[in-house]
C-alpha positions, -999 to 999 in steps of 0.1 A, spaced: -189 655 335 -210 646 363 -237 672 380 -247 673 414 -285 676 408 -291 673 447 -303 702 469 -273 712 494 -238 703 481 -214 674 482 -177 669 491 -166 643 469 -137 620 484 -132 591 462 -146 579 426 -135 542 420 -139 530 383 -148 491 381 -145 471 350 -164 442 335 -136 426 324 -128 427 358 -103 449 381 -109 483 388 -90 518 388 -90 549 413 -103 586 394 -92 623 399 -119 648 399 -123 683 396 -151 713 394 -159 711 360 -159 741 344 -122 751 358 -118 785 374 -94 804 377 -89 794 413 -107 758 416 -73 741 427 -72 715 395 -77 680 404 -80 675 445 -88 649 470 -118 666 485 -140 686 460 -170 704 471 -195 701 442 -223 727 450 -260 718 441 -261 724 404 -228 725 402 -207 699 379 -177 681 385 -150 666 356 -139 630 367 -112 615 346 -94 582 346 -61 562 328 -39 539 331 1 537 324 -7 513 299 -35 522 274 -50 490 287 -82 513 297 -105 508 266 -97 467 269 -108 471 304 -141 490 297 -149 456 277 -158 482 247 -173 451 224 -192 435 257 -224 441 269 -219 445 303 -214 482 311 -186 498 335 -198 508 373 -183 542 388 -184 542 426 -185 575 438 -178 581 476 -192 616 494 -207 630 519 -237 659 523 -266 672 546 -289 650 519 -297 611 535 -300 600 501 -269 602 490 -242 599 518 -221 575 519 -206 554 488 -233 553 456 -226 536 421 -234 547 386 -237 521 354 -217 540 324 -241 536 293 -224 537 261 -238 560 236 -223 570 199 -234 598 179 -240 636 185 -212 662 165 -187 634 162 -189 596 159 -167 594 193 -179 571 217 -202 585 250 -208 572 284 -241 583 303 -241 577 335 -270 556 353 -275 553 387 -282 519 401 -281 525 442 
């Protein structure tokens, strides 16, 4: 879950994941948490200021978690493309996904980071 800590809100057209091992893979994204009438996952999604949006992504394969390089160090990058009234952000920005364990369960975490 990502949250749109900006001011004004952003319509979200495109989050890219890109791998260390190399490669990359295309996201769906919704409002995160669902409402009765958000439209599940979409191609446009207007994430107000405050507001949070789910972004998930897979492959056909299970080859995902090889792709993430779980045992590297080098962490994934998440390319996220929208646009809004706010100059800082328009356009395409990236995010470093920062492993973390711990918390209720031992199941693996990613924070996000940005990094531009």
């Amino acid at each position: 879950m990502l949250v749109n800590r900006g001011g004004v809100a952003a319509q979200v057209t495109a989050v890219e994941l890109h791998l260390p091992a190399g490669g990359g893979l295309s996201g769906r994204y919704r409002v995160e948490p669902p409402g009765p009438g958000d439209g599940g996952f979409v191609s446009v999604l207007t994430v107000r200021a405050g507001g949070a949006m789910k972004v998930e992504f897979a492959t056909t394969d299970d080859s995902l978690g090889a792709g993430l390089g779980v045992a590297g160090s080098v962490p994934p990058r998440m390319r996220i493309t929208a646009s809004t009234e706010d100059p800082d952000w328009d356009g395409t920005r990236a995010i470093e996904l920062l492993r973390r364990t711990g918390g209720v369960t031992a199941a693996l975490r990613w924070q996000p980071h940005a990094v531009e």
